[in-house]
N, C-alpha and C positions, 0 to 999 in steps of 0.2 A: 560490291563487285564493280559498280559502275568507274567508283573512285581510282579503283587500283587500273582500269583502263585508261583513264584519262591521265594518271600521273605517267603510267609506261607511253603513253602517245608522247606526253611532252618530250618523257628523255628520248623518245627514239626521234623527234622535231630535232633540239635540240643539239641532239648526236650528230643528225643529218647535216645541221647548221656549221658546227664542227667544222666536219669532214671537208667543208669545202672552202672555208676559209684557206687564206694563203700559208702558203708551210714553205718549209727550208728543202729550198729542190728548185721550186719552182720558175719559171723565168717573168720578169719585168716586161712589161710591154712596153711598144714603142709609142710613148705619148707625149702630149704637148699640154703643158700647163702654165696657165699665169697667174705671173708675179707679180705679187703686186705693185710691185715699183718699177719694175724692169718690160712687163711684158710677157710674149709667149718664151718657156725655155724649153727646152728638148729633152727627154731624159735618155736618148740618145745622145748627143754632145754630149750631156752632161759626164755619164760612165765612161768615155774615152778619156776623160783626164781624170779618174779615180774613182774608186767607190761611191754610194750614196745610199744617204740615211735619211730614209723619209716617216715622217714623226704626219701621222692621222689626226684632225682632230674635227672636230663638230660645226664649230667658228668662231667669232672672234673674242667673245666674253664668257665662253664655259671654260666652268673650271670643273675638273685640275689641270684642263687642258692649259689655260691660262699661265697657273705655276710653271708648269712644265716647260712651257716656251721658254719663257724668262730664266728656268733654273738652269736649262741647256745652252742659252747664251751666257752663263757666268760659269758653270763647269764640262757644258762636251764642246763646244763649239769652241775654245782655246787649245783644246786639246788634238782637234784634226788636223793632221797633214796635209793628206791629200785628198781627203773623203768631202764631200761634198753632204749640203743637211739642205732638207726641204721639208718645212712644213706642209701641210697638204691640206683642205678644206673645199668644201662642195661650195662654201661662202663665195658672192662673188666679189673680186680682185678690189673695188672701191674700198670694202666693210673691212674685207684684210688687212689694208693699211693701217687700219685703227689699230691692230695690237702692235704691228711690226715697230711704227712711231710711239705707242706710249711704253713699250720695254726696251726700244731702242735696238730692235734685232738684227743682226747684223748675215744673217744668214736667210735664205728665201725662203719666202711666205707663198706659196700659189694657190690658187684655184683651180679647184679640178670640176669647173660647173656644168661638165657632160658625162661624168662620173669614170672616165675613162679606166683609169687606174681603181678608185672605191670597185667599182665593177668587177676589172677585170681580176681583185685580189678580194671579191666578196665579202669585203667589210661593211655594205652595207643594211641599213636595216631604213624601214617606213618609218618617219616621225610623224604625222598627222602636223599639221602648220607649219613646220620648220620653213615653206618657203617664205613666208613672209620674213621671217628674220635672215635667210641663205640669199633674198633676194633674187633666186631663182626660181625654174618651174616647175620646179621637183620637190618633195619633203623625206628626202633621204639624207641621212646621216650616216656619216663611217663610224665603227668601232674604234674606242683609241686604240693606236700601234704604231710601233716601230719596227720597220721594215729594212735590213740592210741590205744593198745590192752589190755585189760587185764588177768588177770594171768589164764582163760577161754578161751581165745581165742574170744574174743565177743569184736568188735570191738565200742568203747564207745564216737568217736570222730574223725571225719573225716573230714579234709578242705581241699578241692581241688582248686587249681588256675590256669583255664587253661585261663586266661588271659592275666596271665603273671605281675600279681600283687606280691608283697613282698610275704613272706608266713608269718603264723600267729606270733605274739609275742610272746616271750616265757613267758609270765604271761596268755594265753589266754591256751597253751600247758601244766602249769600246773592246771590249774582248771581243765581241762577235764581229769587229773589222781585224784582229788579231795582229 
């Protein structure tokens, strides 16, 4: 009896956890994050000159988040107009440059090391240590996801993977800017 309690606790944890992550509806808040080459950028500015697709990841040396970078500047990021790509990481802006220069990414890298965005779109979960490697003073990590926004602020496509699966293909990334 105890069992069957404890496993309905998790799914209804779980469910809860769900329920509040970010979804297609929702709006973008207005926050400043940096790049790590460039500095602070707005995601304001940013959605006045087009959409934007922000790809979550952990920091600079986990994978699949890793691939994933790399694979998005050889097949999504040729393919955007006018959409704008932001990688996103709690990591701070120094540590980021290390992937942006060894895939040669051609699209921003930031730090979001006040969680502003992780927060306000509750992808985050407690790592126990990660600040030592985030170089911050927090041990929060985001779920991987890709977030599209549009030039609204009305978020139009959201896939979260906190299981730790690939994250979406970049033909799936761009149907959802349509």
């Amino acid at each position: 009896m105890v069992a069957l309690t404890r496993s309905r606790d998790v799914v209804l944890e779980r469910d809860d956890i769900w329920d509040r992550l970010v979804k297609t509806g929702h709006r973008v808040p207005s926050a400043v994050l940096i790049e790590a080459d460039l500095g602070p950028i707005h995601l304001d500015r940013l959605r006045r000159t087009g959409p934007i697709v922000l790809i979550f990841f952990p920091y600079a040396t986990a994978e699949p988040a890793e691939t994933a970078l790399a694979g998005y500047e050889r097949n999504l990021w040729p393919a955007l107009t006018d959409a704008h790509l932001v990688a996103v990481s709690p990591q701070v802006p120094d540590r980021l440059a290390e992937i942006k220069r060894r895939h040669e990414l051609s699209y921003f890298v930031a730090a979001d090391p006040r969680h502003q965005l992780i927060d306000a779109f509750n992808l985050g979960f407690h790592a126990p240590g990660a600040d030592v490697r985030l170089g911050a003073g927090r041990s929060i990590l985001p779920f991987p996801a890709v977030v599209v926004v549009d030039r609204a602020g009305v978020v139009r496509f959201a896939d979260i993977r906190p299981d730790g699966a690939a994250y979406p293909e970049p033909a799936e990334v761009l149907a959802a800017l349509g």
